[in-house]
DOFI-877378 format. One line per 4 residues: number of its first residue (from 0); their letters; for each residue x, y, z of N, C-alpha, C, O. Coordinates in Angstrom, 3 decimals, always signed. Layout:
NUM	A	X,Y,Z,X,Y,Z,X,Y,Z,X,Y,Z; ...
//
This chain:
0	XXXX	+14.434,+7.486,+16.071,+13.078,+7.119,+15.744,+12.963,+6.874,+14.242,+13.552,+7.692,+13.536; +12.183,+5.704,+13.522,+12.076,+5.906,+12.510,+11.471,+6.367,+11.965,+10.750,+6.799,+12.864; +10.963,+6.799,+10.921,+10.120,+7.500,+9.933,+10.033,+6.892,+8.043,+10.968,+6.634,+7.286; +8.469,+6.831,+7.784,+8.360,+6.606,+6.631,+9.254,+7.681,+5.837,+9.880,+8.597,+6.371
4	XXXX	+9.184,+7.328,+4.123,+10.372,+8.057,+3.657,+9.241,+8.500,+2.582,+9.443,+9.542,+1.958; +8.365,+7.948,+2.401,+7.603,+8.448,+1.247,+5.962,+7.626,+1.080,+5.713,+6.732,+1.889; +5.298,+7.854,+0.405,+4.249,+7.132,-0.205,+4.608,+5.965,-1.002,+5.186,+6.055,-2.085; +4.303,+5.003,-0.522,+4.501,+3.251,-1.785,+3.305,+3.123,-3.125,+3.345,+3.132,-4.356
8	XXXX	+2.442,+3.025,-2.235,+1.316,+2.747,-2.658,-0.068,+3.348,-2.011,-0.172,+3.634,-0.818; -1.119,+3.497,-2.983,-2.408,+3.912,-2.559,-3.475,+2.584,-3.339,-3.370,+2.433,-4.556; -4.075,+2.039,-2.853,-4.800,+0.841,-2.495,-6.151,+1.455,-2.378,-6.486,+1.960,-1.306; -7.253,+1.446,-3.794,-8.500,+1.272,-3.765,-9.391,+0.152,-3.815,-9.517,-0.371,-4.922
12	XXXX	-10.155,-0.420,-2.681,-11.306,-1.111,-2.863,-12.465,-0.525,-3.833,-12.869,+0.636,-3.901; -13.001,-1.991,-4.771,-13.651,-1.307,-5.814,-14.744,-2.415,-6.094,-14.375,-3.585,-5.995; -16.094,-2.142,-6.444,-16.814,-3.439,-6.808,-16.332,-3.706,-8.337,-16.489,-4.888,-8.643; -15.836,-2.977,-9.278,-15.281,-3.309,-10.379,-14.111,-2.867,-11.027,-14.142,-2.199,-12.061
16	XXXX	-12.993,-3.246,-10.405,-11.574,-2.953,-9.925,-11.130,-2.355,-11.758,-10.352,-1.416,-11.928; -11.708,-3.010,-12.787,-10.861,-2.728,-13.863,-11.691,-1.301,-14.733,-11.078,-0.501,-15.440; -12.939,-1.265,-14.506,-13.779,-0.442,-14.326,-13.652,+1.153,-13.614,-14.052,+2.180,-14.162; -13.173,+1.096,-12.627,-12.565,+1.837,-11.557,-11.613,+2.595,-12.039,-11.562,+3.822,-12.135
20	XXXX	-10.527,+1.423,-12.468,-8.694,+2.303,-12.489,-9.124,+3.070,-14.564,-8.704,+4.104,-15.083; -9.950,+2.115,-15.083,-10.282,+2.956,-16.612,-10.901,+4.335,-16.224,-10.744,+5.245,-17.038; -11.662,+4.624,-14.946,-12.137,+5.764,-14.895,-10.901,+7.129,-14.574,-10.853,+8.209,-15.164; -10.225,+6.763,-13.746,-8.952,+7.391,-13.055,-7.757,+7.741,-14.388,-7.029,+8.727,-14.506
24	XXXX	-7.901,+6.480,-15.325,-7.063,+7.045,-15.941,-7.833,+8.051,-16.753,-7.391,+9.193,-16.875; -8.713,+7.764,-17.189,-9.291,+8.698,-18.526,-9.419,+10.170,-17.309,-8.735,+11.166,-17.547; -10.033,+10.147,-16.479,-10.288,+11.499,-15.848,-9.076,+12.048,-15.110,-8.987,+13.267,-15.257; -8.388,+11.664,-14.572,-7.139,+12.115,-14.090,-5.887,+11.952,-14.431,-4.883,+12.498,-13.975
28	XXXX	-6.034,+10.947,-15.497,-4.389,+10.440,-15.948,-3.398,+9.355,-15.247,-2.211,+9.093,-15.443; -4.249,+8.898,-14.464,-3.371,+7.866,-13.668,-2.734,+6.753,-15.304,-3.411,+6.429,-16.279; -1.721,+6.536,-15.108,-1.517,+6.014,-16.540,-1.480,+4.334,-15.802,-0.670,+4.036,-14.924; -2.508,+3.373,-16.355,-2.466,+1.968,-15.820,-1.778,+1.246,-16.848,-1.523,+1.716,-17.957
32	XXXX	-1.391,-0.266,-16.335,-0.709,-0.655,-17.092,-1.733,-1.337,-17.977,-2.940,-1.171,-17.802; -1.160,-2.219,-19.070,-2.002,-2.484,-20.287,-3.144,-3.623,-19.406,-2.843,-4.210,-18.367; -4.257,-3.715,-20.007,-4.967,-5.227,-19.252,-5.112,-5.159,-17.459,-5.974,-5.945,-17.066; -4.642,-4.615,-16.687,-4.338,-4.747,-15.195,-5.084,-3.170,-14.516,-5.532,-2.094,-14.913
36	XXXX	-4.923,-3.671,-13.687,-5.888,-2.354,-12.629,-4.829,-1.654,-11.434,-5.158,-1.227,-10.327; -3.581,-1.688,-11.993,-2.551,-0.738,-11.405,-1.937,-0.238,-12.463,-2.016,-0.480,-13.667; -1.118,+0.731,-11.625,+0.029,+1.436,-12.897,+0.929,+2.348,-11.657,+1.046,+1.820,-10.551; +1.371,+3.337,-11.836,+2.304,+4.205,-10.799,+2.856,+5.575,-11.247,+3.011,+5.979,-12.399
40	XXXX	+3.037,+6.006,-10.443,+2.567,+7.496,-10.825,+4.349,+7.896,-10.114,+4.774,+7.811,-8.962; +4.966,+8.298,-11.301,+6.417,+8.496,-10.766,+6.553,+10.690,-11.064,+6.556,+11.360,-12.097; +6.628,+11.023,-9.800,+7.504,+12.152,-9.914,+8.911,+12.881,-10.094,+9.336,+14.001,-10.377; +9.395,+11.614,-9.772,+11.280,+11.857,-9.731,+11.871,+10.601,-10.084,+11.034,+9.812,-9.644
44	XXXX	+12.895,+9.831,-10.663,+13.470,+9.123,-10.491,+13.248,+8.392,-8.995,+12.812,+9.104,-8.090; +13.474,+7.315,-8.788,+13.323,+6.703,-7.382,+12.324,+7.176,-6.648,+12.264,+6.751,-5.494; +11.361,+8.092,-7.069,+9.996,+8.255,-6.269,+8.554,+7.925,-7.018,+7.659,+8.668,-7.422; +8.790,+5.901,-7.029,+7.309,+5.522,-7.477,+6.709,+5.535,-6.293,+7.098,+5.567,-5.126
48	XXXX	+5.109,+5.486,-7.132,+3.955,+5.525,-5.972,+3.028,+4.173,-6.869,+2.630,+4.326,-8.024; +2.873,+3.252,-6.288,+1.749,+2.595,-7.231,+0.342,+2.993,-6.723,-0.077,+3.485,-5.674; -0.224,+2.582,-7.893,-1.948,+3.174,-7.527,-2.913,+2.014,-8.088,-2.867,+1.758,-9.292; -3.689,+1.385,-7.334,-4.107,+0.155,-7.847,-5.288,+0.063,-6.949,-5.290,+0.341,-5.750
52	XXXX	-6.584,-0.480,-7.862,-7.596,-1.170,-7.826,-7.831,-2.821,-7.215,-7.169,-3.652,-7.836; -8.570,-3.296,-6.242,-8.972,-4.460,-5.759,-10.045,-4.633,-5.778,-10.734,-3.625,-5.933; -10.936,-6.311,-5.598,-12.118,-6.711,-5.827,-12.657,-5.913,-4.457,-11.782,-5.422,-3.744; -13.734,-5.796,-4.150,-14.741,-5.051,-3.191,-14.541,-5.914,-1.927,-14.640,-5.555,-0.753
56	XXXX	-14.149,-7.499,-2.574,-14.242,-8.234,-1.122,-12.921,-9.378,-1.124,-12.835,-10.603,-1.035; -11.908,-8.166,-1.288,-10.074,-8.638,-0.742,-10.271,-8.716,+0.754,-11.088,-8.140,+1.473; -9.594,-9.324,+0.952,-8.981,-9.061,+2.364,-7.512,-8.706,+2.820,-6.834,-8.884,+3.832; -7.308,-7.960,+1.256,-5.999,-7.840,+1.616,-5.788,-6.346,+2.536,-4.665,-6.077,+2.961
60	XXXX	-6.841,-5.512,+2.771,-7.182,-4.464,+3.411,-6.922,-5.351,+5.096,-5.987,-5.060,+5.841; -7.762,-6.218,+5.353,-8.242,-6.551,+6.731,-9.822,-5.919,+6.794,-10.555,-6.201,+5.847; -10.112,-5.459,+7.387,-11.592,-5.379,+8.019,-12.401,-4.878,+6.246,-11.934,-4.020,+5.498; -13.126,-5.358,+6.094,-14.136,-4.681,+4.244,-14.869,-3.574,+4.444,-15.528,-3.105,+3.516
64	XXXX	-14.858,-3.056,+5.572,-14.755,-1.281,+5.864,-14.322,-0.419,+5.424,-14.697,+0.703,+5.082; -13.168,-1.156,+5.426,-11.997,-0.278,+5.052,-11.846,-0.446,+3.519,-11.811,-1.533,+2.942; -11.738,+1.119,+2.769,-12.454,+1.455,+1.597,-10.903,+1.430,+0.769,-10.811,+1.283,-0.449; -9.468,+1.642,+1.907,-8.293,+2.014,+1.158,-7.504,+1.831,+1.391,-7.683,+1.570,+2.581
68	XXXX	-6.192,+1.677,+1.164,-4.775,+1.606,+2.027,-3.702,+1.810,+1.459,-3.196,+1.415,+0.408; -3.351,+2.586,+2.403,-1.762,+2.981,+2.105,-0.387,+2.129,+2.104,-0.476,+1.052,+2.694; +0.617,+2.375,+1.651,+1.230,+1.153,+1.575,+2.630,+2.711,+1.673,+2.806,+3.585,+0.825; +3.412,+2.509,+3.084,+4.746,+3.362,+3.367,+5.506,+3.196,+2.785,+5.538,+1.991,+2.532
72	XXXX	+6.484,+3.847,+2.203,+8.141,+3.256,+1.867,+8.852,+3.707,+3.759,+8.697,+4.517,+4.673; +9.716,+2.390,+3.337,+10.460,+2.764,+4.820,+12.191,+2.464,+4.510,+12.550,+1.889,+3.483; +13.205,+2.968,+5.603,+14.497,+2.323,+5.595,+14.559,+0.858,+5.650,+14.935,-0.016,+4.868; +13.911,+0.888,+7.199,+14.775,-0.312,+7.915,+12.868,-0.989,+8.559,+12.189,-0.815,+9.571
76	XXXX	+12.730,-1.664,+7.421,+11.278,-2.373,+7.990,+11.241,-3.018,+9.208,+10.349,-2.716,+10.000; +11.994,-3.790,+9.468,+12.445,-4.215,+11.147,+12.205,-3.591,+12.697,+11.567,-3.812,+13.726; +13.451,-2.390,+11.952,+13.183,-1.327,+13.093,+11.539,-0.416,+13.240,+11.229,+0.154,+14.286; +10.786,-0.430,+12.200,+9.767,-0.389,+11.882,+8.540,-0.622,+12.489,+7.727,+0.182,+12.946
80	XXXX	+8.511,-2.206,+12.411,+7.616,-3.348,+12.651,+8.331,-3.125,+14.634,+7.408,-3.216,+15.445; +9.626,-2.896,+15.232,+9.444,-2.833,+16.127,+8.945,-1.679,+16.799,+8.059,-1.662,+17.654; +9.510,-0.834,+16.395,+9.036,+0.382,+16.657,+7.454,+0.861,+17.113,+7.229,+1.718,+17.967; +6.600,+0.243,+16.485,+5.157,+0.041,+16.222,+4.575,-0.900,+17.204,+3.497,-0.724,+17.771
84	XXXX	+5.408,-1.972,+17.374,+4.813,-3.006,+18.653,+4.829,-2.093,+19.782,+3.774,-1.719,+20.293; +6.337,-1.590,+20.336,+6.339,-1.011,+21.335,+5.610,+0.089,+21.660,+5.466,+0.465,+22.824; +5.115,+0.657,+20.665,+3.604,+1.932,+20.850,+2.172,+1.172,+20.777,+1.107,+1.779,+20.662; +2.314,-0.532,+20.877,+0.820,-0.903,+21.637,+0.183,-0.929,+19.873,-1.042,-1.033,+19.810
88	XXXX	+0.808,-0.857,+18.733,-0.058,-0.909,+17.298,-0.137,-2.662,+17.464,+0.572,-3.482,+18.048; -1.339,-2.750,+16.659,-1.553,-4.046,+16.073,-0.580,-4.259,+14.995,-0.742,-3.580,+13.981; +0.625,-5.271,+15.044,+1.192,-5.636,+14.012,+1.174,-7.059,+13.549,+1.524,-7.871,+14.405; +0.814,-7.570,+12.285,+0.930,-8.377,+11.265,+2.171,-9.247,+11.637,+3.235,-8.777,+11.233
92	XXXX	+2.253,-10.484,+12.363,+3.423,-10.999,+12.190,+4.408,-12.103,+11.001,+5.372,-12.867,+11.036; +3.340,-11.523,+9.951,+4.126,-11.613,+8.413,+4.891,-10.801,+8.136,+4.765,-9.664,+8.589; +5.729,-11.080,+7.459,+6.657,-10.590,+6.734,+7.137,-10.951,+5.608,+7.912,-11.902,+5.506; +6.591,-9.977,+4.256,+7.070,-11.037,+3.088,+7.953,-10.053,+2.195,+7.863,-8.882,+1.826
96	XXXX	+9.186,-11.496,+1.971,+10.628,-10.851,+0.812,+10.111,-11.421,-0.466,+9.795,-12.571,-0.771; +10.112,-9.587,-1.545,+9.967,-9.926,-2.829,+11.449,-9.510,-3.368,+12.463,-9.070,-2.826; +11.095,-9.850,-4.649,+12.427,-9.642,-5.698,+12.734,-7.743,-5.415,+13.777,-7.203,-5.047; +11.582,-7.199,-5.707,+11.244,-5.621,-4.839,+11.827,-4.903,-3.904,+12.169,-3.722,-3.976
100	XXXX	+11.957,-5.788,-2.841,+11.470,-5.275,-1.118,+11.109,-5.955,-0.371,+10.971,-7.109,-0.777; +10.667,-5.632,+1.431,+10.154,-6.659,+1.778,+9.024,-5.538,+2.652,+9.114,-4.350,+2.964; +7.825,-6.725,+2.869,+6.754,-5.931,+3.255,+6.107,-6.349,+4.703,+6.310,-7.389,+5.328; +5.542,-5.600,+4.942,+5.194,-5.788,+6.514,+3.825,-4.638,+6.415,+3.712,-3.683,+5.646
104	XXXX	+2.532,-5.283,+7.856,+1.508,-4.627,+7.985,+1.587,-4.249,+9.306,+2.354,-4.664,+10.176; +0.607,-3.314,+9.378,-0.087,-3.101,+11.011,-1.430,-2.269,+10.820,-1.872,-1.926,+9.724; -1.824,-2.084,+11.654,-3.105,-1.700,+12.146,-3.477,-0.175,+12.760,-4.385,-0.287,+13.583; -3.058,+1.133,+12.603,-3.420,+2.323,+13.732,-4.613,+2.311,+14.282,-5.667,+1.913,+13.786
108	XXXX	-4.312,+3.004,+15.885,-5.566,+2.612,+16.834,-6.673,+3.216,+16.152,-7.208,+3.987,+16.949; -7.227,+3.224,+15.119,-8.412,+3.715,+14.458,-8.882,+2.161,+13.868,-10.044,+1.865,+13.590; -7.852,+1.366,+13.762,-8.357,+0.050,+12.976,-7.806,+0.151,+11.344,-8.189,-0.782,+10.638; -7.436,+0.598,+11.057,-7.385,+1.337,+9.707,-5.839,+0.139,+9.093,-4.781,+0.349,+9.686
112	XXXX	-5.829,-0.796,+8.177,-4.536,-1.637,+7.827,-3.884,-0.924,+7.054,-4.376,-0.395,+6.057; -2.614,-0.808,+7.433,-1.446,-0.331,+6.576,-0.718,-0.973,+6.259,-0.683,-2.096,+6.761; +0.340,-0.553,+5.156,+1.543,-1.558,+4.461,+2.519,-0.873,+4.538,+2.480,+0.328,+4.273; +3.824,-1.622,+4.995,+5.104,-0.843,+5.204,+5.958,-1.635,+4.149,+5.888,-2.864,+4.144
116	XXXX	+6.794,-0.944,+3.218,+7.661,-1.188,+2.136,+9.085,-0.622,+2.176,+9.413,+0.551,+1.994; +10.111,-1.999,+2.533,+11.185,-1.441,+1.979,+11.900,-1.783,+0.970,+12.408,-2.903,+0.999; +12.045,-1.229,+0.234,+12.599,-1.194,-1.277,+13.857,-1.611,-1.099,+14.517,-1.284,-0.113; +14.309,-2.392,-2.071,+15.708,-3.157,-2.107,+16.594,-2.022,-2.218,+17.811,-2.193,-2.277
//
């Protein structure tokens, strides 16, 4: 069976995305990058997490309900993306290769969009 390996990313919807991640850093320390409304929050060597701000009305969530999203690290995104069909999930039949990783979505029966990441 597979299993996520860690946290990728945490994905806030925001009506003022740059607004937002200035608050997080000053009050919690999220350290963002210069000008931009992400940054990443590393505990170990090889364990980033990015943490990033979006306009209020992305659709890169799916439904504008939905306030957040997680984004998995995984092994084997494939086995993944199948894994997930065969339990009846709504899956994304995109699939996109970055210089990174390659990424893949789905849906849990709550409706709720997720992002699956596997790191090069």
């Amino acid at each position: 069976m597979e299993k996520i390996t860690g946290i990728g990313g945490i994905f806030l919807r925001a009506r003022d995305p740059k607004a937002l991640a200035a608050w997080y850093q000053q009050y919690l320390g999220v350290t963002i990058d210069a000008g931009q409304t992400y940054g990443c929050l590393i505990a170990k060597a090889e364990d980033m997490t990015v943490w990033s701000t979006f306009s209020h009305d992305t659709d890169y969530f799916g439904s504008r309900q939905q306030q957040c999203m997680v984004n998995y690290r995984v092994s084997d995104l494939d086995a993944m993306l199948a894994q997930l069909r065969a339990g009846g999930a709504v899956v994304d039949d995109k699939v996109q290769d970055e210089d990174y990783g390659r990424f893949g979505w789905a849906s849990d029966p709550e409706g709720n969009r997720f992002e699956l990441w596997q790191p090069k």
